[in-house]
SEBAZA-674089 format. One record per residue: residue in one letter; x, y, z of N, C-alpha, C in turn. Coordinates in steps of 0.02 Angstrom, whole numbers, plus 32768, in hexadecimal, padded with zeros to 4 digits. Layout:
BEGIN
REC   residu    nxx    nyy    nzz   caxx   cayy   cazz    cxx    cyy    czz
REC        A      X      Y      Z      X      Y      Z      X      Y      Z
...
END
This chain:
BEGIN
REC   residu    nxx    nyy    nzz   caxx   cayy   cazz    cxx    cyy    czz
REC        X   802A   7FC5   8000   8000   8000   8000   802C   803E   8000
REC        X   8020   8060   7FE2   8044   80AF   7FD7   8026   80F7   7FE7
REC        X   805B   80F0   8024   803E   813C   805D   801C   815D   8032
REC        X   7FE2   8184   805A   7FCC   81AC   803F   7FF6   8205   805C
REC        X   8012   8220   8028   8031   8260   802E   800E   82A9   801A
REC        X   8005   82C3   8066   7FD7   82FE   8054   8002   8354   806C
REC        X   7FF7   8370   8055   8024   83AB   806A   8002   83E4   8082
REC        X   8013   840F   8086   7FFA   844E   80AD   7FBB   845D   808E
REC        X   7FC1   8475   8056   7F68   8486   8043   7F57   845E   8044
REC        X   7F60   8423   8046   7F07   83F1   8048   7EFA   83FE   80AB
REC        X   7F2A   83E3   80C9   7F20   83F6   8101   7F17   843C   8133
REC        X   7F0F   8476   810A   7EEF   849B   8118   7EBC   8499   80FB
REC        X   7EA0   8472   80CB   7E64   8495   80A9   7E3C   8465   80DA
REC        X   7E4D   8433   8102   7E33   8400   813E   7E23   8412   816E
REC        X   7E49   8433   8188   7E4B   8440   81D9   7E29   8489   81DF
REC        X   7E06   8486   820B   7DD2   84A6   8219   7DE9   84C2   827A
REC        X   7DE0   84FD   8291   7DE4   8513   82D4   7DD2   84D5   82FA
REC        X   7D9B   84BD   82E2   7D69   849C   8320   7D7D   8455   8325
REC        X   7D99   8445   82DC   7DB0   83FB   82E0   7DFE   8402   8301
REC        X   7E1F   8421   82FA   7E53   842D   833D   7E53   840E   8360
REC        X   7E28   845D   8388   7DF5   844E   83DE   7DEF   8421   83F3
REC        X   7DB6   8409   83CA   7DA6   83CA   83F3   7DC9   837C   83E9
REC        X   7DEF   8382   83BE   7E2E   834D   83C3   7E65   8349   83E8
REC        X   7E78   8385   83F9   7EA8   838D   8422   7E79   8385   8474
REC        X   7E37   83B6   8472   7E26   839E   84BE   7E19   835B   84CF
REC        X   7DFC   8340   849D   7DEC   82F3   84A6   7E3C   82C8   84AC
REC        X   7E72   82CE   8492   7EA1   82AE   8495   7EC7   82BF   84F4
REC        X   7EC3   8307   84E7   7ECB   830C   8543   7EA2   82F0   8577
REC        X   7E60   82F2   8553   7E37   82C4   859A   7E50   8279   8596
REC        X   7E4E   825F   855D   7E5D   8217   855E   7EAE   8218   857E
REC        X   7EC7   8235   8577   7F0E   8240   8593   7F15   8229   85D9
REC        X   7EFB   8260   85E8   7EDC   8266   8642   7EBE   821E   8667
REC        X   7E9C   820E   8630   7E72   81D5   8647   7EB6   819A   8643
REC        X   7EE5   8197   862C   7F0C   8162   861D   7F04   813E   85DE
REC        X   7ECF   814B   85B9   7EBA   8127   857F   7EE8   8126   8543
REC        X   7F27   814C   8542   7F45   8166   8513   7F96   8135   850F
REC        X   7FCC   8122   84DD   7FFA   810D   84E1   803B   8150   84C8
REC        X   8055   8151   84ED   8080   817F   84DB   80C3   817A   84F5
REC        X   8100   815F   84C7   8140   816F   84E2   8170   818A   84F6
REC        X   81A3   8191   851A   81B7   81E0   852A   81D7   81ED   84CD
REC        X   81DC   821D   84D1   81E0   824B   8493   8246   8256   848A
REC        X   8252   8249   843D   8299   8243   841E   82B4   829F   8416
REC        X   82D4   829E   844C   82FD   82EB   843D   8335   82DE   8418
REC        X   8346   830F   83E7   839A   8334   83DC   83AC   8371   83BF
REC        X   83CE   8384   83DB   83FB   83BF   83E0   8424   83DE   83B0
REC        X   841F   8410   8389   845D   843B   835A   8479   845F   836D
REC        X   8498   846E   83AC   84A7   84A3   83B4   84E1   84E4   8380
REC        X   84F1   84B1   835F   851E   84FA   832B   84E2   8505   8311
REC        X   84A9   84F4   82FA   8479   8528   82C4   843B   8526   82ED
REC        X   844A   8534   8328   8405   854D   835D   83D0   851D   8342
REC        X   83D7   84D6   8349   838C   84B4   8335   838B   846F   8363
REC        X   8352   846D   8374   8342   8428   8388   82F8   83F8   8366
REC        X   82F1   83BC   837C   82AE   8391   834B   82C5   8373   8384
REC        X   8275   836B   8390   825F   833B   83BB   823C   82F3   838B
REC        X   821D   82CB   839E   81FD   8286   8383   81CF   8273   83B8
REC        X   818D   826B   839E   8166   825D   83C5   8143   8237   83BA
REC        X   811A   8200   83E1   80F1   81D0   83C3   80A9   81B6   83F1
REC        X   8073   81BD   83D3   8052   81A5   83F1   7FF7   8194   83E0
REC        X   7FDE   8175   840B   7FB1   815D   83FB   7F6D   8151   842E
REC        X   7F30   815D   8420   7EFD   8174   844F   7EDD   8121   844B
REC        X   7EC4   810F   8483   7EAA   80BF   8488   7E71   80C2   844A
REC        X   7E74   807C   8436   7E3A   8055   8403   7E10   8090   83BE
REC        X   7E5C   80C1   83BA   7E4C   80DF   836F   7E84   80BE   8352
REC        X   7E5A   80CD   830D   7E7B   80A2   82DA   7ED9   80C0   82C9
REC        X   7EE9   80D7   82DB   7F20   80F9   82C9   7F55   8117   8311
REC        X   7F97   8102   82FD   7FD5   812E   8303   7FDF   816C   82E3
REC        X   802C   8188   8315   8047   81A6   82EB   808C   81B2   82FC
REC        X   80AA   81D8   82E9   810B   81CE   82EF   810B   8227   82C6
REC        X   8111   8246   8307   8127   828B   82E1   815D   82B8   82E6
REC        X   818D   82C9   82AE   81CB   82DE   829B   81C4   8334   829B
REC        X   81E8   8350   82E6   81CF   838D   82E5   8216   83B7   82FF
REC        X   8226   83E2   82C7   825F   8400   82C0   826B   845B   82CB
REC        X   8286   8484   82E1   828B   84A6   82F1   82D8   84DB   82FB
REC        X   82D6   850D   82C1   8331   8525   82CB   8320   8560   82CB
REC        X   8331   858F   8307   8318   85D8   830F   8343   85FE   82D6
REC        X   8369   85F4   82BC   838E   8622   8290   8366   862C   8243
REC        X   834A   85F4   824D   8331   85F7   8202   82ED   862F   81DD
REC        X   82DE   864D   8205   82CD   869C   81FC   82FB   86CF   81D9
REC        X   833B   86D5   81EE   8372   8700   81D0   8377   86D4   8199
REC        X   8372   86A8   8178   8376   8695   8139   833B   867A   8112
REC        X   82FB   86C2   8129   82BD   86A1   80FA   8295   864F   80FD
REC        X   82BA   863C   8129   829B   85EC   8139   8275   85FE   8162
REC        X   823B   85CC   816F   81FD   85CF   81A7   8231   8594   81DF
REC        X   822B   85A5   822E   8246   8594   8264   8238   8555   8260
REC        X   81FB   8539   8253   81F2   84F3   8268   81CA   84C2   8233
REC        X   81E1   8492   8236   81D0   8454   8203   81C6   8412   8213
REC        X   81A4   83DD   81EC   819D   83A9   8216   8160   8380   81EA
REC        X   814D   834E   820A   8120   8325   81D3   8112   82F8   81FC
REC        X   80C9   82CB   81F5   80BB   82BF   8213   809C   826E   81F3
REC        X   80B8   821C   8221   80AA   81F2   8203   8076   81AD   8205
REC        X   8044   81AD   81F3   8000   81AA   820B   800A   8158   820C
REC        X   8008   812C   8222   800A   80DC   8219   7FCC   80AE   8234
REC        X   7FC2   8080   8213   7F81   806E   822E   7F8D   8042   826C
REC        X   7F5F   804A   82AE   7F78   8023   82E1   7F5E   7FE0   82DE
REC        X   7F36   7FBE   82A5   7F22   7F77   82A2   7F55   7F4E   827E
REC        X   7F78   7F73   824A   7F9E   7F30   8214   7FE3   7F6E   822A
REC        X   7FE5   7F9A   823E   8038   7FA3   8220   8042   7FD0   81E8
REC        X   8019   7FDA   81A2   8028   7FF5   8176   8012   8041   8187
REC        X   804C   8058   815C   8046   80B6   8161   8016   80CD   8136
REC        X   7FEA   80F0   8147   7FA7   8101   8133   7FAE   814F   80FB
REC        X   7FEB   816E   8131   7FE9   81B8   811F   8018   81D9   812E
REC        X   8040   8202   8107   8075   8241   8109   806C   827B   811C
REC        X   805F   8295   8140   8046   82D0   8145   8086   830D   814D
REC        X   808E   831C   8103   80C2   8354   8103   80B7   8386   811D
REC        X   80A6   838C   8149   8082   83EA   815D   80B2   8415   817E
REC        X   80EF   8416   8176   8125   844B   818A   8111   8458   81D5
REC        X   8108   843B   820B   80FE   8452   8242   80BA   846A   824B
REC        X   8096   8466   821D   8047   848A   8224   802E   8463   8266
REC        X   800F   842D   824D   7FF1   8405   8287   8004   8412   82C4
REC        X   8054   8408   82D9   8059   83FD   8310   805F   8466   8327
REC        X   805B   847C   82FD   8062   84C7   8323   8014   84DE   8333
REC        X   7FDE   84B8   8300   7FAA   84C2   8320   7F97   84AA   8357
REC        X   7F8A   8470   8366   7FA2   842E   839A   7FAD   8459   83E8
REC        X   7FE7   8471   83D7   8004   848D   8404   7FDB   84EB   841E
REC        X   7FCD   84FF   83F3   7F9D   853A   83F7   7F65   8534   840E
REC        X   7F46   84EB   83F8   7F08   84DA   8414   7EFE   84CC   845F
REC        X   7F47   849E   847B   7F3F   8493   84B2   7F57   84C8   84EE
REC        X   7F77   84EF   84BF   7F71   8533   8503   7F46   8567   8501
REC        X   7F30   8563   84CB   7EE5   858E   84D3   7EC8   8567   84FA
REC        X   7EBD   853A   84FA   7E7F   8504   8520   7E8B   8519   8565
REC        X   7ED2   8509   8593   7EDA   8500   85C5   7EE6   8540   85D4
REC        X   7EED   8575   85B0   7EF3   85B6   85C2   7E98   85D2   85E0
REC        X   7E78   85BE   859A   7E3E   85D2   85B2   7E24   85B6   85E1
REC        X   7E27   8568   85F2   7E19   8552   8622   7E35   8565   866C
REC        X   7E5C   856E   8673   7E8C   8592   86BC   7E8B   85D4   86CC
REC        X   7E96   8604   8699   7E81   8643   86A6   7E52   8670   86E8
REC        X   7E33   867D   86F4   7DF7   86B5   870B   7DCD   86B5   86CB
REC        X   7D8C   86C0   86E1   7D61   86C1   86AE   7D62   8700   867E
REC        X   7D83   8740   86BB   7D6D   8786   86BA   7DBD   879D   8698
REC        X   7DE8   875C   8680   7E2F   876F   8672   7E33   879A   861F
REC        X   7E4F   87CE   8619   7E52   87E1   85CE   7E85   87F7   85B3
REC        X   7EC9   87FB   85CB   7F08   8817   85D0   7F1C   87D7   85BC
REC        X   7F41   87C9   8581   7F79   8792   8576   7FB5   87B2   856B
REC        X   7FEE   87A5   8585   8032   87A3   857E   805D   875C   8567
REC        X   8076   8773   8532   809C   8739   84F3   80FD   8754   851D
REC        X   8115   8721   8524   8140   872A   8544   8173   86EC   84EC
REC        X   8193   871F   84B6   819D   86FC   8467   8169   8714   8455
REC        X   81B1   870B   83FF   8180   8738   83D7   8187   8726   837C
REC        X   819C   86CF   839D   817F   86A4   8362   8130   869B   8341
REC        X   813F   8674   8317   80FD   8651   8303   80BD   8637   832C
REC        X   80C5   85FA   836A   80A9   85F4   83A5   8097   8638   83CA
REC        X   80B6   866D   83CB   80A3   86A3   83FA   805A   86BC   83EC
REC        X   8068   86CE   83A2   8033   86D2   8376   7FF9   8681   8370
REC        X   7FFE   866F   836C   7FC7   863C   8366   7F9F   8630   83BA
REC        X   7FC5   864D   83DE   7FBC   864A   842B   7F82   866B   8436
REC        X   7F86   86B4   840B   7F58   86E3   840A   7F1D   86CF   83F8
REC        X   7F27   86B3   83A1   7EEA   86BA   837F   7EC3   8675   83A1
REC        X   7EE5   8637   83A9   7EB6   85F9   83D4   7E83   860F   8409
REC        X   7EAF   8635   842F   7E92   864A   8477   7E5C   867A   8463
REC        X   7E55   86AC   8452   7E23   86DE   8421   7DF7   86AB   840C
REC        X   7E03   8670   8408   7DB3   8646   83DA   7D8C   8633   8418
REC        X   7DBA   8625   844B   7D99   862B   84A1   7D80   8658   84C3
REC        X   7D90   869F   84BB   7D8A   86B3   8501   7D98   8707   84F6
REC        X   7D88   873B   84ED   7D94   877D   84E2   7DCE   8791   8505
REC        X   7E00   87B8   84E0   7E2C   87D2   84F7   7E3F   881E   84FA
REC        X   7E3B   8842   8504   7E49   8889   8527   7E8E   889B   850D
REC        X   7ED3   8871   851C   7F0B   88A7   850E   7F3A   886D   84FF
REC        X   7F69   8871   84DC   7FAB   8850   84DD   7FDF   8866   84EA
REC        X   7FF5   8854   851F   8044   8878   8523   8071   883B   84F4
REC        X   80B6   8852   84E1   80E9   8832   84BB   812B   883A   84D4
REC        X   8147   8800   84F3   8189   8811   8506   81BF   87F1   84EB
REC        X   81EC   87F6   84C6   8210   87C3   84A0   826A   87E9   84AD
REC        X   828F   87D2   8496   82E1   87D7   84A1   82D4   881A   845C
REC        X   82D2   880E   841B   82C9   8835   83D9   827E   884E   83DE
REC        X   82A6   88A4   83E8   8273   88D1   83DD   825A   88D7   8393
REC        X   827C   88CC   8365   8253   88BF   8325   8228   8892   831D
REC        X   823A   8844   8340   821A   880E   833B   81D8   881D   8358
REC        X   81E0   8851   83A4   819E   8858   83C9   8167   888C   83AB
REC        X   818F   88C5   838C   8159   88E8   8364   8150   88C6   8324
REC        X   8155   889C   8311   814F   886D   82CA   8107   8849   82F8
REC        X   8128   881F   8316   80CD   8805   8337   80A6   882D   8359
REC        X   80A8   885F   836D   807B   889A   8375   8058   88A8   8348
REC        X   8080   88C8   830E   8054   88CA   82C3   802E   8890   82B6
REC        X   8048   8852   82BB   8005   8805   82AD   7FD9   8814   82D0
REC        X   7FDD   8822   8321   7FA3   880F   8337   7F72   8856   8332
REC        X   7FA5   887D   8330   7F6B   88DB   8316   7F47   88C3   82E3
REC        X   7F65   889C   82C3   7F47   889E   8270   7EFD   8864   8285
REC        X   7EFE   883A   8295   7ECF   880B   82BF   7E96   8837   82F0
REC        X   7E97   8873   82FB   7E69   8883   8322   7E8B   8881   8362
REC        X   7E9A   888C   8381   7EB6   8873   83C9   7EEC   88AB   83C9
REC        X   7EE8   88D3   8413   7F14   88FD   8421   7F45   88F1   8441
REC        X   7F8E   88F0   8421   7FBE   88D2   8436   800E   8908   8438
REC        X   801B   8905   8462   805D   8948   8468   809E   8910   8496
REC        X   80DF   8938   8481   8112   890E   84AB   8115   8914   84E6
REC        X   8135   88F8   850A   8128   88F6   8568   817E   88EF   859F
REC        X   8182   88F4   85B6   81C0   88E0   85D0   81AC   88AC   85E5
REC        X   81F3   8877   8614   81E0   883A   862A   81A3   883F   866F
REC        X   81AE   8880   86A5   8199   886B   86E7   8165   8886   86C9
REC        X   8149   88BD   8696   80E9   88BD   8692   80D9   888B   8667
REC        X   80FB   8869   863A   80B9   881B   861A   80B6   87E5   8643
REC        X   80EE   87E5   8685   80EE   87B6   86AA   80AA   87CB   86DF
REC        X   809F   8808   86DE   8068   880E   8702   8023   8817   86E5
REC        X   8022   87FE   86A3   7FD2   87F5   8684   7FA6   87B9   869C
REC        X   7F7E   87CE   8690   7F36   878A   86C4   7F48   874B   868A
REC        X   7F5C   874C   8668   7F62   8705   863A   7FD5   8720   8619
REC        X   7FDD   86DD   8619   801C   86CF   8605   8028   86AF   85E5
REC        X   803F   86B0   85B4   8053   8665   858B   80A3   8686   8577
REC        X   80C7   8644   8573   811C   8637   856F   8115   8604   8536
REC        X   8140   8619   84FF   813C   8612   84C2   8192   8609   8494
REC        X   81BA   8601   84C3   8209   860B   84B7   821F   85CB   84AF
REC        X   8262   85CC   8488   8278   8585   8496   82B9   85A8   84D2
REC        X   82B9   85C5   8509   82F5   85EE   853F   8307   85B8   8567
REC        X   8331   85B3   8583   8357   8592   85A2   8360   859E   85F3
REC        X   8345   85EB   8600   8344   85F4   863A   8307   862B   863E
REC        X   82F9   861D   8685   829C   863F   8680   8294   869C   866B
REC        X   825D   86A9   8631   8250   86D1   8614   8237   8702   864E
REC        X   8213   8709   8676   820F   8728   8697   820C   870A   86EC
REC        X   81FD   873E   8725   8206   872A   8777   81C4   8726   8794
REC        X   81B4   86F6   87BF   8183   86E8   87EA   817A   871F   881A
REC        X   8193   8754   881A   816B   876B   884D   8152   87AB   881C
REC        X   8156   87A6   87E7   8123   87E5   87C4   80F7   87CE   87A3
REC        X   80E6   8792   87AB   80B4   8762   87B8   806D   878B   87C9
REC        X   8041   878C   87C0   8000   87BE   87F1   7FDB   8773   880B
REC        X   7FBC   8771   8842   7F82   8754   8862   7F61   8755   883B
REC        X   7F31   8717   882A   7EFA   8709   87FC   7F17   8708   87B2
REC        X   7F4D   8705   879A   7F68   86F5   8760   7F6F   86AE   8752
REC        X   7F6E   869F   8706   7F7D   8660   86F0   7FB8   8674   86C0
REC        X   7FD2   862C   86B9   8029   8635   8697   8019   85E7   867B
REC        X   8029   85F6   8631   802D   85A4   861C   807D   85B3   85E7
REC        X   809D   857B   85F4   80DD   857B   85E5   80E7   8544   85A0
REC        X   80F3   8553   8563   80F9   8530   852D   8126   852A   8505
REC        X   8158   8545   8527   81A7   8547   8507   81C1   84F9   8519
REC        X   81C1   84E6   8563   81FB   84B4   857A   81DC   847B   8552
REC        X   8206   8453   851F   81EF   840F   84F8   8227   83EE   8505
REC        X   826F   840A   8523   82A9   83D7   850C   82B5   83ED   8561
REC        X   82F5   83C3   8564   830D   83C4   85B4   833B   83FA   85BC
REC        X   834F   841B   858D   838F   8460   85A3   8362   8495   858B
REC        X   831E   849E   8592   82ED   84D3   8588   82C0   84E4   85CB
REC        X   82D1   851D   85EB   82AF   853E   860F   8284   8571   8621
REC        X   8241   858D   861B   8219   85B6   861F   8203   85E3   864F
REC        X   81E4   85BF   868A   81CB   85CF   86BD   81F2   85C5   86FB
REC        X   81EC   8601   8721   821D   85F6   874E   8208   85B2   878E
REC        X   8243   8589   87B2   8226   855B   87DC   81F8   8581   8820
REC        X   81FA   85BF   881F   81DE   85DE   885A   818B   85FD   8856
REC        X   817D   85F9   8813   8135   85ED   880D   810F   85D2   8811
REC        X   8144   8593   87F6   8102   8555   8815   80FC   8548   8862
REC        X   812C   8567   8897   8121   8567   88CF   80F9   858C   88FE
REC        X   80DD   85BB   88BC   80A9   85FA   88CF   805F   85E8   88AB
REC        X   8064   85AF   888E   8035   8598   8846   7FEE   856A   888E
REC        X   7FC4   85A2   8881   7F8D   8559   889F   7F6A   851E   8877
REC        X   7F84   8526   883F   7F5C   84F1   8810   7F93   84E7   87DE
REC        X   7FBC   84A9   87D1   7FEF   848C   87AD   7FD1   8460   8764
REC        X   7FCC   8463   8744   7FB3   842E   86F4   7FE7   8428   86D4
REC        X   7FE2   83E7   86D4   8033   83D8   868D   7FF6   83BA   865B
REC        X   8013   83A2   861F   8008   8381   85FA   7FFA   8334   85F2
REC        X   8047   8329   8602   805C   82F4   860D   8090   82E7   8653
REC        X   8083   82D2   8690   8097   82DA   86C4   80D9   82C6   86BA
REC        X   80E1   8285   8691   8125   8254   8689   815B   829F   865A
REC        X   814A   82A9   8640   817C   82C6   8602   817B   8311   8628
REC        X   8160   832B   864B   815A   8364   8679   8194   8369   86A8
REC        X   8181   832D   86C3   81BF   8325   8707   820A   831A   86D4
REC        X   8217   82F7   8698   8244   82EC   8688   826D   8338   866E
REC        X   8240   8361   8632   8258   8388   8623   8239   83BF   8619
REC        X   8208   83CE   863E   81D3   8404   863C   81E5   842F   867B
REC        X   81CE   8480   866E   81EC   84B4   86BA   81BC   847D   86F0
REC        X   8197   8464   86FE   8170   843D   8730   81BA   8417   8759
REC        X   81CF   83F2   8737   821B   83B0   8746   823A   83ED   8756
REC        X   825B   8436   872C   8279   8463   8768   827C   846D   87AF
REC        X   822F   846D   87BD   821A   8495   87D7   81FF   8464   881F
REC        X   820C   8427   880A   8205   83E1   8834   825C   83D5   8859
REC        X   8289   83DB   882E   82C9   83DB   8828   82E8   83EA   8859
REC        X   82CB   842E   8858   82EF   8462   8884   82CD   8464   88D4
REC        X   829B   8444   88CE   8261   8444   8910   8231   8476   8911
REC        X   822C   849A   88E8   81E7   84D8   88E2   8199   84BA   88EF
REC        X   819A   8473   88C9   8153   845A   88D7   8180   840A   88D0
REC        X   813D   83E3   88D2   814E   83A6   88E7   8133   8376   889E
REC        X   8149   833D   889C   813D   831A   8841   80EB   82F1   8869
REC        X   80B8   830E   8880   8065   82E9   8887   8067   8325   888E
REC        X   806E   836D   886C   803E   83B2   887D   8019   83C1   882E
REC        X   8021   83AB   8800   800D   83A2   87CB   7FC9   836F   87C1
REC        X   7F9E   839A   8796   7F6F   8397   8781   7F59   8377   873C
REC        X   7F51   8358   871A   7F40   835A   86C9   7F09   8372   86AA
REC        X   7F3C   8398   866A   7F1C   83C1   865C   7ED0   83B4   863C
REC        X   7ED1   8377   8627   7E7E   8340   860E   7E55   8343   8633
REC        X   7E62   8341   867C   7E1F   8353   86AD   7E08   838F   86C9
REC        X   7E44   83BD   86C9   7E1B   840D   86C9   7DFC   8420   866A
REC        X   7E1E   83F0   8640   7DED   8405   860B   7D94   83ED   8615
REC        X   7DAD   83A4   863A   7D59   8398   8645   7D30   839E   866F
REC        X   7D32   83C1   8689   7D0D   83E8   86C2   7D33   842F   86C5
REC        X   7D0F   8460   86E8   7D17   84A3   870B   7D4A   84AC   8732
REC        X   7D79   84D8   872B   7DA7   84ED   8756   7D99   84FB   878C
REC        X   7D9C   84FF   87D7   7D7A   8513   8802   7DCF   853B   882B
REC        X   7DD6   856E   8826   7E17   85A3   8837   7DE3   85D3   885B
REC        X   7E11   85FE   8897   7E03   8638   88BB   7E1C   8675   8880
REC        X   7DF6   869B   887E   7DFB   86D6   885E   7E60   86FC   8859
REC        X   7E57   86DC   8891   7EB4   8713   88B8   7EE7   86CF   88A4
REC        X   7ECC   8683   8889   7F0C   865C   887C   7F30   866C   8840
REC        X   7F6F   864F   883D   7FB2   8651   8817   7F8F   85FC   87F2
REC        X   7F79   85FC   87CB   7F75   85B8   879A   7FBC   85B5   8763
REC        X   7FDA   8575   8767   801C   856B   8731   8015   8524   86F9
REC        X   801A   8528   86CE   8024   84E7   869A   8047   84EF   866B
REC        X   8061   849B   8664   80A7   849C   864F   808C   847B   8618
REC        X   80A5   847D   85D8   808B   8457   85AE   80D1   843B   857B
REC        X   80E2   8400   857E   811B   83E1   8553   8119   83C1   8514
REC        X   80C2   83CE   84F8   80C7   83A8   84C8   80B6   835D   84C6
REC        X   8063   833E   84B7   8056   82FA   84BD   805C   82E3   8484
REC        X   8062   82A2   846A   8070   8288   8428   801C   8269   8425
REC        X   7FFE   8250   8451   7FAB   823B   844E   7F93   8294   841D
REC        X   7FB5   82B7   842B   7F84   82E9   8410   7F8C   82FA   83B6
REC        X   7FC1   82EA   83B9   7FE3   82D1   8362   7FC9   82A5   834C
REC        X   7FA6   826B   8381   7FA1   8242   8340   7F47   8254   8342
REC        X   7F1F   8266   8371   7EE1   827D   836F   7ECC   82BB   8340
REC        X   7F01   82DD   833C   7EEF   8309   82EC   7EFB   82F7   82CE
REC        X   7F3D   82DF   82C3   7F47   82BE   826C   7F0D   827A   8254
REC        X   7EFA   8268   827E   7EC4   8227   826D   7E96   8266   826D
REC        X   7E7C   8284   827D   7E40   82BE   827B   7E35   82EA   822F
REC        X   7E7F   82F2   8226   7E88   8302   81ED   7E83   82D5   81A4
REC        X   7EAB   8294   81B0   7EAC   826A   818B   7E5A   823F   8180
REC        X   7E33   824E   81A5   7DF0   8240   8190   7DDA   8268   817B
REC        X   7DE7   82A9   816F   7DC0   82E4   812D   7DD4   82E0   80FB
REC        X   7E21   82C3   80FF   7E1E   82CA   80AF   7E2D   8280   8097
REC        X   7E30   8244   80B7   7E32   81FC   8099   7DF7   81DD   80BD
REC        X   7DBC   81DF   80C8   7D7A   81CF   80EB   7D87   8173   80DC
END
């Protein structure tokens, strides 16, 4: 049998906001629930050309399908007209073995994937009454951070804090241009907006826990590899409500395992993030809520099979 190979326009002309959503939420609840197979995930490292690819694989119980996804990433490749991140995604059937599907999508999938699930857990953790987002990067994800969360939940202001002041008024202009009022910020005022999202691949934490405000949420989406750090370990020691993703791959190489490491919180203060998706958050108005998110491979293969049934039924 001979993969079926589909590329970016067919798979955009597929994927739809809502089929996302609810693939990715459904793959986190089943997550949560244990229903899901997932191995720890294949890192490596470039360091002469600033890049790393991770490998991920996984699979949600008694659907018809795997997946094995090749997801690459070299910050330099902006200064030379290349898009940052690439990757493809490889669909196999979980009854016989044979590969069903190619899914060339340059990183699409998994950057939506990944947009979807911190909008989700953003909107879900938040304050109801939250409208201030601060993008802490000022990649591609920073931007998709915005527009996901916007399909949730009204937003009021964006602050932008990034290392390149060009880079930060460059996504200023995206998200001005989007409707959404967005201006640059220093580090200690976006660290103090009612919603946070961390969006870097940094190595050491983007901003400090104590400009932190009461009743803020912070979801952290940079840390995927083990020499990547976001969030400082002293938030989560101020955090009344902890959500990882994936608890296992959290503690290994997610700010959560920092932040366990060092003694700030303890490895049973974590939550998953599948069961505050399925039910109501229940937070005091004045808590510090934190989630770490590293990236599930159940959620790769729940879109790409989501996908791969719109356009091979």
């Amino acid at each position: 049998m001979t993969p079926l190979v589909l590329d970016t326009t067919a798979i955009k002309r597929a994927t739809t906001p809502e089929l996302v959503f609810t693939a990715v939420r459904d793959a986190l609840i089943a997550h949560a629930h244990g229903r899901t197979t997932v191995p720890p995930p294949l890192h490596l490292q470039f360091p002469d050309d600033d890049g790393d690819c991770h490998v991920k694989a996984g699979w949600v119980t008694d659907t018809p399908d795997f997946t094995v996804k090749i997801a690459a990433g070299f910050y330099r490749n902006p200064a030379a007209g290349l898009p940052t991140n690439h990757g493809l995604v490889c669909v196999v059937s979980a009854r016989t073995g044979q590969i069903r599907a190619i899914l060339d999508d340059q990183g699409l999938l998994s950057a939506w994937r990944t947009a979807a699930a911190g909008a989700l857990v953003t909107h879900a953790m938040a304050r109801p009454d939250a409208g201030t987002l601060a993008l802490f990067g000022t990649g591609e994800q920073a931007r998709l951070q915005v527009e996901w969360l916007a399909r949730l939940r009204p937003i009021d202001t964006v602050l932008v804090h990034g290392r390149s002041q060009d880079k930060t008024r460059s996504l200023c202009e995206k998200v001005n241009a989007r409707g959404h009022q967005a201006r640059p910020a220093l580090a200690d005022e976006a660290a103090a907006a009612d919603m946070v999202v961390t969006t870097t691949p940094a190595t050491t934490p983007v901003l400090q826990a104590r400009h932190v405000r009461a009743g803020a949420h912070v979801t952290g989406i940079g840390t995927d590899m083990p020499h990547k750090n976001e969030l400082p370990a002293a938030l989560f020691a101020r955090a009344a409500l902890i959500a990882t993703d994936d608890h296992q791959q959290c503690l290994d190489h997610g700010d959560f395992g920092h932040a366990v490491r060092v003694g700030a919180t303890t490895d049973t203060s974590d939550t998953p993030l599948g069961l505050l998706l399925e039910s109501p958050v229940e937070r005091p108005d004045g808590a510090i809520t934190v989630a770490d998110l590293t990236g599930v491979g159940a959620l790769d293969a729940a879109l790409a099979s989501a996908v791969l049934r719109k356009l091979a039924p």
